[in-house]
N, C-alpha and C positions, 0 to 999 in steps of 0.2 A: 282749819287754816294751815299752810305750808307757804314755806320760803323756795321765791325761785329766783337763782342767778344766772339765768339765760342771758340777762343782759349786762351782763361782764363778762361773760366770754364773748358775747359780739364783738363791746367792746376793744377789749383783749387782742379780735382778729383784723377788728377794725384798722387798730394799732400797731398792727405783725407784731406783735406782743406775746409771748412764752408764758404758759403758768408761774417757769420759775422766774420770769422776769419780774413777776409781780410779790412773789416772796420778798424777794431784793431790794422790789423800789418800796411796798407798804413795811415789811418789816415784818411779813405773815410769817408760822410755820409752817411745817408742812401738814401737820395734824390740821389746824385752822383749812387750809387748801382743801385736804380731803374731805372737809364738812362743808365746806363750800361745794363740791364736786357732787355731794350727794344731797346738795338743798336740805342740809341739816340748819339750826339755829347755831349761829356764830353771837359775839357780844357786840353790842352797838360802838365799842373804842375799835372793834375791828372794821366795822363796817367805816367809822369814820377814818381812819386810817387810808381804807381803800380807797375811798370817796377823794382823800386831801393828796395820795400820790398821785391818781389820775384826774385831776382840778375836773369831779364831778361832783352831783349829788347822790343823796341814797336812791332816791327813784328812779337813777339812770341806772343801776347796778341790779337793784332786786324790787322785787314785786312780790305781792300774797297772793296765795290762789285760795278763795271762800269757795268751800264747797258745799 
């Protein structure tokens, strides 16, 4: 199983929304960014975080891929 945040960078584009604007608004690192970037495991306070600056859920940001 793997994490994908394909759709937060839609998202994101949806929005003309900057990676680092989203550091700023959720309050992310840049280390956290980078693990996002590479569909790494982040912590569920991050995900919620991301989810409550851009008034979504976690299913609108990320998905599993079952292989």
């Amino acid at each position: 199983m793997a994490a994908n945040y394909n759709k937060l960078w839609k998202i994101l584009i949806d929005r003309k929304m900057k990676k680092t604007d989203l550091i700023e608004l959720a309050g992310v690192s840049t280390t956290t960014l980078a693990k996002l970037s590479k569909d790494e495991y982040v912590s569920m306070e991050i995900l919620y975080r991301i989810c409550k600056s851009l008034n979504c859920n976690i299913g609108d940001i990320t998905e599993f891929i079952f292989e």
